[in-house]
N, C-alpha and C positions, 0 to 999 in steps of 0.2 A: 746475203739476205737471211734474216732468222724466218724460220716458218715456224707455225705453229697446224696441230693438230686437235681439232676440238670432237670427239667421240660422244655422238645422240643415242648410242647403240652399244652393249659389248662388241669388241674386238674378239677375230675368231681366227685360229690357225687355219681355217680351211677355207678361209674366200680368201684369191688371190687379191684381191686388193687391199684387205688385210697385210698379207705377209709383204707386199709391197711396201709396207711402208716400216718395216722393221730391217730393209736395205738401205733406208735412205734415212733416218730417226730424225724426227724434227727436233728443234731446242725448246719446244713448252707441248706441252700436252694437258688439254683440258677433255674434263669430262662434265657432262649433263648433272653427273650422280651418282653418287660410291660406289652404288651397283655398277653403273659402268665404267667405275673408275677400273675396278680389282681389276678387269680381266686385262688393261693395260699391258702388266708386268710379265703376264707370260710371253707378247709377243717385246715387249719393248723393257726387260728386267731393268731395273735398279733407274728408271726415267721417274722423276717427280710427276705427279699431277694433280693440279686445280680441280676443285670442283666448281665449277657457275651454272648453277640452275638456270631454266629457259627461263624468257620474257613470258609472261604470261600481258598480254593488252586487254585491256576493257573498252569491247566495242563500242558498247553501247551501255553508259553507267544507270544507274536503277533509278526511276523515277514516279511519283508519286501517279498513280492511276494504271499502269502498264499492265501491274500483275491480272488486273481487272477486266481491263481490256481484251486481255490476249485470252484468258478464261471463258470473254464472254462468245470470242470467235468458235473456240473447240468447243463450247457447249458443255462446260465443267462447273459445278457450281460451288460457290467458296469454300465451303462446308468439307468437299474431298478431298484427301492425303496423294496429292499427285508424287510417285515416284522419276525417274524420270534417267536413262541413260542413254548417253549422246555417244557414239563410235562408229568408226569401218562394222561393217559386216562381215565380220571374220571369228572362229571359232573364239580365239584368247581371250576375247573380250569377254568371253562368258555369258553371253544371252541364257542359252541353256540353261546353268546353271540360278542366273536369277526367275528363271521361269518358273524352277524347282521348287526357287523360296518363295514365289509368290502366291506357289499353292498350298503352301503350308498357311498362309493366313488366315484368318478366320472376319469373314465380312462383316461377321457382325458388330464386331468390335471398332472398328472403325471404317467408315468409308472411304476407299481408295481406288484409287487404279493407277496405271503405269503409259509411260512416250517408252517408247523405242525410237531413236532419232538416228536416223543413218541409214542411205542407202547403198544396194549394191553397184558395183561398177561393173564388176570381174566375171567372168564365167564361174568358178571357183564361187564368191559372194552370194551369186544369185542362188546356187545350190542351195548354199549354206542358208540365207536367209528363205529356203521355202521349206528347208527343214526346220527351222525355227518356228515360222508360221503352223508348219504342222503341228509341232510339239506344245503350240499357246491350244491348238483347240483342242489335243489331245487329254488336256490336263485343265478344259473345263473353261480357261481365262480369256477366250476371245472375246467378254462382254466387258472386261477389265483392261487388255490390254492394245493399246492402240498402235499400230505401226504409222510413225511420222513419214517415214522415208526420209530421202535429203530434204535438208530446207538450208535457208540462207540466213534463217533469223534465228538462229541457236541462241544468241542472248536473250533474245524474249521470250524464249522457251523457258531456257533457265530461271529467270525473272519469275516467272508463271507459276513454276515446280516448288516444290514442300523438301524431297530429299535427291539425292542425288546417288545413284547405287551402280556401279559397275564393277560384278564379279568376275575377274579377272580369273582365268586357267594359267596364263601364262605370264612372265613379270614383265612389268612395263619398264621403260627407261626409264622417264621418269613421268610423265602423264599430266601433259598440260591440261586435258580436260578437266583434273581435280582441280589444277588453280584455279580453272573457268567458273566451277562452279564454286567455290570457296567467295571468289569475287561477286558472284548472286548471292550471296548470305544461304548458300545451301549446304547444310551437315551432309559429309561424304562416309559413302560405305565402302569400302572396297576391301579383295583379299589381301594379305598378309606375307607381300612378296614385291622383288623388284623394286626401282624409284618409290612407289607411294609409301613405302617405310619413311622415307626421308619428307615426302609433301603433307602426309596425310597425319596430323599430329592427335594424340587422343583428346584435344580439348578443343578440335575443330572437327571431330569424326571418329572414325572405328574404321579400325582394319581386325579380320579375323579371319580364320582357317576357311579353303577354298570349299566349305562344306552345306548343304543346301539350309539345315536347320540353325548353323550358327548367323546367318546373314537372315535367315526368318526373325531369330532373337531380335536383333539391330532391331528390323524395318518394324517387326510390333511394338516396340519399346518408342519408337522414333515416332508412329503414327501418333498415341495415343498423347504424347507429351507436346505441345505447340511450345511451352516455353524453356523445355531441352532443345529443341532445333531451331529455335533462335539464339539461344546461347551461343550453339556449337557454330550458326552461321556467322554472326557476327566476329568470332575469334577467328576464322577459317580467313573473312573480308579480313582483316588487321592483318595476318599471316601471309596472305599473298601481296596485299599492298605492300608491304615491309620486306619480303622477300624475293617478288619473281616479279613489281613493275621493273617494263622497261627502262626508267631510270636506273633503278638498283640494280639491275643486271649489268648495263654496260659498264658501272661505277666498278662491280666485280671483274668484268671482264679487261677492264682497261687495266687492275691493282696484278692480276693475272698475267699478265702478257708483259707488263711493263720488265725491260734489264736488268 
């Protein structure tokens, strides 16, 4: 039987299940994304591998009244630059750090505010998200920013939202959440590391230095322009359709795998 190996994650010499599979080397080795292609070769040298991006699915496709709808549930009125990031409740994601930048804003300039969508599960989570909490009122933005928690209806969140911003500390594999919202016609910010080098292209988004004032730049640049962030959304929609539906994945996945 050929096995194959498909890696969502760098490979690491120090988890045994890792090195486990550098005793037994399957015959294909697929990766999410170059980022976690590289670290392949150190456990498994001179092995080929594929890249095939995840499926990104569209729950729930966009539809004329939603954005409006769901607006009129949270009590936002059309007029506001909803920011909006969807994740675990864990450090990497950069909460913090987008906190940082949302207080470099200046209100007057445009009207905005921010979802936090995602809640904790974990002991660890729960911490981490009441330090976060602490640090929105610390820094003045608890009338700005709103904690969704978990929800079930993230696509009509997305739907709803203006930009789509997750500063990442740490590198993603590859970060379906960017196709998700690429697929909502939402311009993506995120830092300049990991997978979103590869998803997050400059003509559907910005990626830049994991710094609080360079992701301030984006988001003021982004508020004030409604027909740059439809630009960038619409390319982002063509980018994921063409690259990460599930069609076109398996189609990769099958050309991969094949003898």
């Amino acid at each position: 039987r050929r096995t194959a190996l498909f890696c969502h994650l760098p490979l690491s010499r120090h988890h045994w299940l890792d090195r486990l599979v550098a005793l037994r080397p399957p015959a294909q080795v697929l990766a999410n994304s170059a980022f976690s292609a590289v670290s392949v070769s150190e456990l498994l040298p001179g092995k080929n591998v594929a890249v095939v991006g995840c499926p990104v699915e569209e729950r729930e496709p966009p539809h004329a009244g939603l954005r409006a709808r769901v607006r009129t549930e949270l009590g936002v009125p059309e007029d506001r630059c909803v920011i909006i990031q969807v994740s675990r409740m864990e450090a990497g994601k950069g909460h913090l750090l987008l906190l940082e930048s949302l207080a470099r804003l200046d209100a007057a300039d445009a009207p905005w505010e921010c979802w936090v969508v995602g809640g904790a599960q974990r002991t660890e989570e729960r911490s981490y998200e009441a330090r976060v909490r602490r640090e929105a009122e610390f820094l003045g933005l608890n009338h700005r920013v709103r904690f969704l928690g978990e929800r079930r209806d993230v696509p009509r969140l997305l739907a709803a939202a203006d930009i789509f911003c997750q500063a990442n500390t740490g590198p993603e594999a590859f970060g379906i959440v960017f196709g998700e919202a690429m697929l909502a016609r939402l311009p993506v910010l995120t830092t300049d590391m990991g997978g979103a080098r590869e998803v997050v292209s400059p003509d559907t988004g910005a990626r830049v230095a994991p710094r609080p004032e360079a992701l301030a730049a984006v988001l003021h640049e982004w508020m004030r322009d409604a027909a740059l962030r439809a630009q960038l959304g619409e390319a982002g929609r063509h980018r994921a359709l063409t690259l990460y539906s599930p069609l076109s994945v398996l189609d990769a996945l099958e050309r991969a795998l094949r003898p």
